[in-house]
BABA-568931 format. One line per 2 residues: number of its first residue (from 1); their letters; for each residue x negated, y negated, z of C-alpha. Coordinates in steps of 0.2 Angstrom, whole numbers. Example, Ala and Ser with C-alpha at 12.3 -4.5 7.8 and 13.67 -1.06 7.14 Angstrom:
<finus>
1) as) -62:22:39; -68:5:36
</finus>
This chain:
<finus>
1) xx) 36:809:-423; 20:815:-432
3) xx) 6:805:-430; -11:809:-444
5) xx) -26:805:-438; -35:789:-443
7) xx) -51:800:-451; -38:812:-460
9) xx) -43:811:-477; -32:823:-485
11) xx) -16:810:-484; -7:803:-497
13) xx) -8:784:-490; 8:774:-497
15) xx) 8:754:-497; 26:749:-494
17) xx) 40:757:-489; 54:750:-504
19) xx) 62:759:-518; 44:766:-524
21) xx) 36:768:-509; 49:775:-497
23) xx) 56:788:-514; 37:793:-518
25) xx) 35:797:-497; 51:806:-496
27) xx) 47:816:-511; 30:821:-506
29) xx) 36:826:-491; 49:838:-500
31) xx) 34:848:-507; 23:849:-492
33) xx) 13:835:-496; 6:824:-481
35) xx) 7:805:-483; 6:790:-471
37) xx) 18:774:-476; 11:758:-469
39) xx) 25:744:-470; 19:725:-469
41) xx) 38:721:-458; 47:730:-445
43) xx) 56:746:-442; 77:741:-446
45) xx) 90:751:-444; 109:748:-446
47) xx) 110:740:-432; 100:725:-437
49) xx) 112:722:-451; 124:706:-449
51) xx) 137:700:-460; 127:683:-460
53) xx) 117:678:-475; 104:665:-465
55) xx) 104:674:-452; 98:689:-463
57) xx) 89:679:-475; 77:674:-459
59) xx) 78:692:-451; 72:701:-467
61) xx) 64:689:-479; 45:691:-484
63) xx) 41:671:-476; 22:672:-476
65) xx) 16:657:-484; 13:659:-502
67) xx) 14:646:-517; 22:643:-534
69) xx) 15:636:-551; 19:633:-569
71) xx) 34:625:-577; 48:635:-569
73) xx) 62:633:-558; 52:640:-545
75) xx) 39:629:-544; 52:615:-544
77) xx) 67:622:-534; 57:634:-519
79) xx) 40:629:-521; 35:640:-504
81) xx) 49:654:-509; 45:658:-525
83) xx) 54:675:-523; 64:681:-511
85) xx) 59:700:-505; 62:708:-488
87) xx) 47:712:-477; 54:728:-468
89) xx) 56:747:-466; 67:749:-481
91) xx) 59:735:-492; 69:727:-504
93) xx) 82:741:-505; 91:733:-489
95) xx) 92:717:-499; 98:723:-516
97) xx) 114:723:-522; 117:743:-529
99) xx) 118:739:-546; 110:753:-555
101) xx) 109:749:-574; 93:760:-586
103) xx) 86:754:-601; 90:754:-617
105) xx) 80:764:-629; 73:750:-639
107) xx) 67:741:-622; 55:752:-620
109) xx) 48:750:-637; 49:729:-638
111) xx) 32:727:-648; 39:741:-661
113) xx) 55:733:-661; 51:716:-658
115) xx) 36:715:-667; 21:700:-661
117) xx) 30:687:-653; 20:670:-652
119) xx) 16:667:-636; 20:684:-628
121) xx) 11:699:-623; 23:710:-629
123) xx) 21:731:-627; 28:745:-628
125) xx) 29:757:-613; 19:774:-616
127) xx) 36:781:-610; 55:782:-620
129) xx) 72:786:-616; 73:803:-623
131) xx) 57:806:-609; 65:797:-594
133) xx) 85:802:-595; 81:818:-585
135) xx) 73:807:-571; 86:793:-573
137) xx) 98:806:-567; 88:817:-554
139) xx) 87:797:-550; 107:793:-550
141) xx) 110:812:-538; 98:804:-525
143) xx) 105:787:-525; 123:790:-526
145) xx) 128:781:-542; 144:779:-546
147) xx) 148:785:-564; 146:803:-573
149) xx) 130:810:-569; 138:812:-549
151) xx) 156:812:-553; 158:797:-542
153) xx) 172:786:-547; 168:768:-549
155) xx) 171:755:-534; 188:745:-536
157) xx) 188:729:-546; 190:714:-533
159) xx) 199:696:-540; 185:691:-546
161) xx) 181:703:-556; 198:703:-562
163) xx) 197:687:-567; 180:690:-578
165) xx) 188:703:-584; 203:697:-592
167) xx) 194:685:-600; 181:698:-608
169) xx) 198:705:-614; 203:688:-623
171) xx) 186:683:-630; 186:701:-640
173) xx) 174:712:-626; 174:726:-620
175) xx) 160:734:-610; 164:728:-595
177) xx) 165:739:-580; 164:740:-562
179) xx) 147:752:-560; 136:759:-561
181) xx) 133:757:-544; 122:765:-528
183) xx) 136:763:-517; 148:777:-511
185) xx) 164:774:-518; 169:792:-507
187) xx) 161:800:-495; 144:808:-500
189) xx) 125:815:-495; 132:808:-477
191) xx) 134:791:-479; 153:783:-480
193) xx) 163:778:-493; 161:757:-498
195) xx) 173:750:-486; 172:734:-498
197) xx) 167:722:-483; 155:708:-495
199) xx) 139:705:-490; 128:719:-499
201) xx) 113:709:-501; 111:704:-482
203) xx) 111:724:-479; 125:736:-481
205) xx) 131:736:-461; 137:755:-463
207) xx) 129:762:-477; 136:765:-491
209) xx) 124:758:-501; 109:766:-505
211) xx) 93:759:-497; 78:770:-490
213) xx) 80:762:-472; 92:778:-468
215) xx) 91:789:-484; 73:794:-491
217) xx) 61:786:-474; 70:796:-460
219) xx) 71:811:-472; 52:810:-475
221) xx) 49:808:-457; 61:822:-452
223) xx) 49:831:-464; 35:830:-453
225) xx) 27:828:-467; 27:809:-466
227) xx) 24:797:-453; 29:778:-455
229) xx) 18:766:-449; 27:746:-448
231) xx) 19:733:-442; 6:737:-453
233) xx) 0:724:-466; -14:730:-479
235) xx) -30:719:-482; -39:729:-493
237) xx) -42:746:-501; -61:754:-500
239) xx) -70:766:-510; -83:776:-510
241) xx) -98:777:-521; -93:787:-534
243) xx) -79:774:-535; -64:785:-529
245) xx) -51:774:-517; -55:784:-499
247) xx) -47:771:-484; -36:757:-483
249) xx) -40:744:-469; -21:736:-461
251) xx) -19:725:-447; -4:728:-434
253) xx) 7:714:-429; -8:708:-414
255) xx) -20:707:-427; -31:723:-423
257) xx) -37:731:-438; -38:750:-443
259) xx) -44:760:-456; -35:774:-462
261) xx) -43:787:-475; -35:795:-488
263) xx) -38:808:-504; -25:797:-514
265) xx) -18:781:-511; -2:774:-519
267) xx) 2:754:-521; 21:748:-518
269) xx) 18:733:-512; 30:723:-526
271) xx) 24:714:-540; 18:700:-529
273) xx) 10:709:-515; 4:723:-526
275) xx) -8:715:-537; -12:704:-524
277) xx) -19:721:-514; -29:725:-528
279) xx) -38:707:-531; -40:705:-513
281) xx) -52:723:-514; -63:718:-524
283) xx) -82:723:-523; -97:724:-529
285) xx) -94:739:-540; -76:730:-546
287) xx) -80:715:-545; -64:707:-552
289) xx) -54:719:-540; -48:734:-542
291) xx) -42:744:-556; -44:727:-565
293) xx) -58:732:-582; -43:726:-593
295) xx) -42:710:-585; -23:714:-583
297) xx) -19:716:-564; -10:699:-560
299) xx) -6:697:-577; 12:699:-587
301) xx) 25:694:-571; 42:695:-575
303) xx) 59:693:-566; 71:691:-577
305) xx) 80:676:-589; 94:671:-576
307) xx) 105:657:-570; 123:657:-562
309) xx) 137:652:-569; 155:648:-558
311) xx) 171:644:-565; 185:637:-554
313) xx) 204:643:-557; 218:638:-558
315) xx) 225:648:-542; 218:658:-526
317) xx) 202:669:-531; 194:673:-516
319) xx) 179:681:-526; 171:686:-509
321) xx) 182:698:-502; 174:714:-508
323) xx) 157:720:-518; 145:707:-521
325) xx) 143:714:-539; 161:721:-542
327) xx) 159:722:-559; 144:722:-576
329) xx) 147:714:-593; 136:722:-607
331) xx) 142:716:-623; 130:706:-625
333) xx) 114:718:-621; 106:723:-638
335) xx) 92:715:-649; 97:703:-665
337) xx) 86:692:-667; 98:680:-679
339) xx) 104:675:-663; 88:666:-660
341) xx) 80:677:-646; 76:694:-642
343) xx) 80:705:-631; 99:704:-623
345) xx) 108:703:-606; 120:706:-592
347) xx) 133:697:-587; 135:703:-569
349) xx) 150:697:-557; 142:689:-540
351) xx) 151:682:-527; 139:670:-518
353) xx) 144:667:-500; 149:646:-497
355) xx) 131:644:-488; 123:650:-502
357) xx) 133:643:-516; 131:626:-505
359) xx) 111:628:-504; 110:635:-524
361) xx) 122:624:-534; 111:610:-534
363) xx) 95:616:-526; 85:601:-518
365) xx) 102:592:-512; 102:603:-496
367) xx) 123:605:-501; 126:584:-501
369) xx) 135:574:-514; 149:573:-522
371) xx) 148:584:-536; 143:595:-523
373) xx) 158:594:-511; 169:593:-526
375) xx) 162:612:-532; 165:617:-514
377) xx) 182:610:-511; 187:623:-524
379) xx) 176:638:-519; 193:649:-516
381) xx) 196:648:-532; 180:651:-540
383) xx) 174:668:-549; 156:668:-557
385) xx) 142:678:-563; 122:679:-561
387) xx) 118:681:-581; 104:694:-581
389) xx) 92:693:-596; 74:699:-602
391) xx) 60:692:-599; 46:692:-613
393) xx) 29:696:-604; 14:683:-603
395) xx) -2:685:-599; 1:665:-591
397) xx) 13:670:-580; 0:679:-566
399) xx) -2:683:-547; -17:675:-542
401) xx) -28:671:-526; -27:655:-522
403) xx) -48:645:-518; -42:637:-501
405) xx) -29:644:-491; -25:659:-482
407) xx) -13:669:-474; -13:675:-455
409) xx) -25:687:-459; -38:677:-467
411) xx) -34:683:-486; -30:672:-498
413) xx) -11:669:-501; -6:673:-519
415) xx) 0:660:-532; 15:665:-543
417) xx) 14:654:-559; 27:656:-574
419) xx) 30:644:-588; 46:651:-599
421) xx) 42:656:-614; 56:649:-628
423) xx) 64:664:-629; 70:660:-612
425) xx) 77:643:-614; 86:653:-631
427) xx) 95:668:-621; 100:654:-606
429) xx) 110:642:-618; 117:659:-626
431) xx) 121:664:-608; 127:648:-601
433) xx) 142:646:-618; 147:663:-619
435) xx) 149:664:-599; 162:647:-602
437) xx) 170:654:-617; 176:669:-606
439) xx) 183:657:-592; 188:644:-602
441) xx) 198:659:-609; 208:661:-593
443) xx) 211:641:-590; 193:638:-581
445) xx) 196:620:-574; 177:617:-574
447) xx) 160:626:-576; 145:626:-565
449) xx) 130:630:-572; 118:637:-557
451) xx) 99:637:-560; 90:650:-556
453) xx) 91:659:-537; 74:662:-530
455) xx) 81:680:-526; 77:690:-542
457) xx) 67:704:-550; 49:705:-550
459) xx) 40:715:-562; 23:719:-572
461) xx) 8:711:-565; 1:731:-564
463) xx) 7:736:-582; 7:753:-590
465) xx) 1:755:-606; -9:770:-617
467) xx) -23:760:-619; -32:756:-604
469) xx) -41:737:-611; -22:732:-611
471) xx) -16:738:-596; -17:744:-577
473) xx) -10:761:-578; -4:776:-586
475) xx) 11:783:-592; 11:791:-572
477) xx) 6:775:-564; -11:780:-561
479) xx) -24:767:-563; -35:769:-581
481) xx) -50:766:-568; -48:775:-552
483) xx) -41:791:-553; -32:792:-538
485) xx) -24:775:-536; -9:773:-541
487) xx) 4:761:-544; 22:765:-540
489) xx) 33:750:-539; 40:737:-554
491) xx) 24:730:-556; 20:745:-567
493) xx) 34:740:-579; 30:736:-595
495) xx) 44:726:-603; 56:720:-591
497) xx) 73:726:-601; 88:715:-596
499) xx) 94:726:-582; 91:727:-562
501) xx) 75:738:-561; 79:748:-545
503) xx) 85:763:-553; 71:764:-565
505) xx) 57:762:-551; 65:776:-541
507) xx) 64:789:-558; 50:785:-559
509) xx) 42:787:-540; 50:806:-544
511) xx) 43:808:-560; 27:802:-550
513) xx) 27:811:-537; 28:829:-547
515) xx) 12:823:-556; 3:820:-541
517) xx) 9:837:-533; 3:843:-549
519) xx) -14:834:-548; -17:837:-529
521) xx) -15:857:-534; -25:856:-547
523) xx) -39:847:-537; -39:834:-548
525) x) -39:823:-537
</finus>
């Protein structure tokens, strides 16, 4: 494999290996451009992947102590685990489920269609629709997303989709659907077809789904273009006097430190770990960290209005036999305010495994009681959905360092602290009686109303926005401040939209990477 030297300063250096990170490598490679990946976790390959959620959950999962705050489930429910993100060569694309939903057209534009909510730091992105649909489907050709853009059919409806579905029909729906997907439903870009085997988010076990473990990593390495560096967890990125980022500084798995130079560097660490990066490369030039004179770096987290919601049936189900998302509900994903929020959602099909749905039906009772056994004495007949819905940004709701404690490298552990905002408590009562109007609808003999998972979507904390006092970066994900810093994973997003964010952070890590070509060419920077 290529190896760049340490005092190569004419490399791209990429922080994570994810949906950002591991597209912007593999398409910078594509052009001839040089760049070293350094990933916090391990190298994975298929063969790591087992049809086990704990024993995934432990092989994967970002652990490294960390802390919640604020008023929300998080800090109540999984005070340690605020969000559950793999720590890996592949990031959090071995983890996700393949659904690949885009925005709408007006949740770009939330403060021009919202107008000032109280309470909220509502923006509009310095991006639309009309701009991004060319990069959404360069986007849905990498991935393999089922629908027209590749032609692919959609994956087959399992039971409990079935179920869902019938009862859209009865209450008067009719967007309901079983993709858009990144998962082969035939043959294709030599991967297989989904073999419908379950357990999508502990890894997919042959590849069907689309996750940069196997598709954009090895490619950019194949490159030699790109080398890959794991084991390799970033403490701080440098500058030189002028202020231009020029090395980042990463410890391997022994605790040896390296620094490695760079002409640009590009920061795909996750919301969490992203903004943490920057704060935790502070100096005496940027004092309150990097790329931070608007104040914003931290700020704005989002990860979406959710909860679960399980019906129990009459008859046999047996929701988990087949894709973990099998199906996507979007009646309900447009703005009207008269409904007493804004924004819209998702009602997406999920068939938790029994130990989960035992650990997160009531979180805190470690799967005791008897409301408890009662819910899992009719998991065979269950069918349920994760409602998926936006999140207002607030500048509350932040990353920040914590005074005291420190990880195993000496750096501060970051905090995650979110309060809902009213809108939230709004769209989740919305959420929770629609959801039991569409089972009841099919003879549902009781509803369970889940709380939020710690397994969601983070984003903001690094927002884009035109004018540089209210946000981190640019319409490319280049930092207002630094020229050549970049940001290029969700924490760039703007608004959060109602839908899973994957697809829209790898359009955008290929819109990125052109303007970077584009800007390296032009010895800009």
């Amino acid at each position: 494999m290529t190896q760049f030297d340490l005092n190569d300063d004419s490399v791209v250096v990429i922080i994570g290996s994810g949906a950002g990170g591991g597209t912007l490598a593999n398409e910078l490679a594509q052009k001839g451009i040089k760049s070293v990946v350094l990933e916090a976790g391990k190298r994975f390959d298929l063969s790591d992947i087992e049809n086990d959620e704990w024993a995934m959950f432990q092989k994967i999962s970002w652990l490294d102590k960390r802390y919640s705050g604020g008023g929300w489930h998080g800090a109540v429910n999984h005070p340690t685990l605020p969000a559950w993100i793999v720590k890996g060569y592949g990031g959090s694309t071995i983890h996700w489920a393949g659904v690949a939903l885009l925005f709408k057209d007006f949740e770009f534009k939330t403060r021009t269609n919202y107008g000032a909510i109280e309470g909220a730091n509502v923006e509009d992105w310095p991006i639309d629709l009309e701009e991004m649909t060319p990069w959404y489907e360069k986007a849905e050709l990498k991935m393999g997303v089922t629908g027209k853009t590749t032609g692919m059919p959609h994956l087959p409806w399992n039971n409990g989709f079935r179920v869902l579905a019938e009862g859209c029909r009865r209450t008067g729906r009719s967007d309901y659907r079983s993709g858009p997907m990144a998962i082969n439903s035939v043959d294709r870009d030599d991967r297989p077809a989904c073999q419908q085997i379950g357990f999508c988010m502990q890894g997919c076990a042959i590849g069907a789904k689309w996750s940069t473990m196997y598709t954009e990593l090895p490619r950019a390495e194949d490159t030699g273009k790109c080398e890959i560096r794991t084991d390799a967890m970033v403490l701080k990125i440098e500058h030189d006097e002028t202020g231009k980022a020029s090395a980042v500084v990463y410890a391997d798995k022994d605790g040896n430190q390296f620094r490695q130079k760079a002409r640009v560097v590009c920061v795909a660490g996750n919301s969490i770990e992203s903004p943490r990066m920057l704060l935790n490369s502070a100096s005496s030039m940027f004092p309150d960290g990097l790329a931070n004179s608007s104040g914003q770096v931290g700020k704005n987290y989002m990860n979406h209005t959710t909860g679960g919601v399980y019906a129990v049936l009459p008859e046999k189900v047996h929701m988990y036999r087949g894709t973990s998302v099998a199906g996507v509900v979007g009646d309900e994903v447009y703005h009207d305010p008269a409904r007493g929020f804004s924004g819209g959602y998702y009602l997406e099909f999920l068939s938790l495994g029994l130990p989960f749905m035992a650990a997160f039906l009531e979180p805190g009772n470690t799967g005791w009681g008897r409301s408890v056994t009662r819910a899992l004495e009719g998991y065979d007949r269950m069918s349920g959905v994760w409602v998926l819905g936006e999140d207002l940004a607030q500048e509350r709701n932040a990353i920040t360092l914590h005074d005291s404690e420190v990880d195993q490298h000496g750096l501060p552990v970051p905090i995650i602290s979110k309060t809902p905002h009213n809108n939230d408590y709004e769209m989740t009562a919305h959420m929770y009686e629609t959801t039991a109007q569409i089972y009841e609808s099919v003879g549902a003999t009781d509803v369970y109303e889940l709380p939020a998972y710690p397994a969601t979507h983070n984003m903001g904390t690094n927002r884009m926005h035109a004018d540089p006092t209210k946000g981190v970066v640019n319409a490319y994900g280049q930092s207002h401040d630094i020229d050549n810093l970049f940001v290029s994973d969700g924490s760039q997003f703007t608004s959060s939209a109602a839908c899973n964010p994957t697809l829209t952070i790898v359009a955008l890590a290929i819109r990125q990477a052109e303007y970077i070509a584009q800007e390296m060419n032009a010895q800009n920077i």
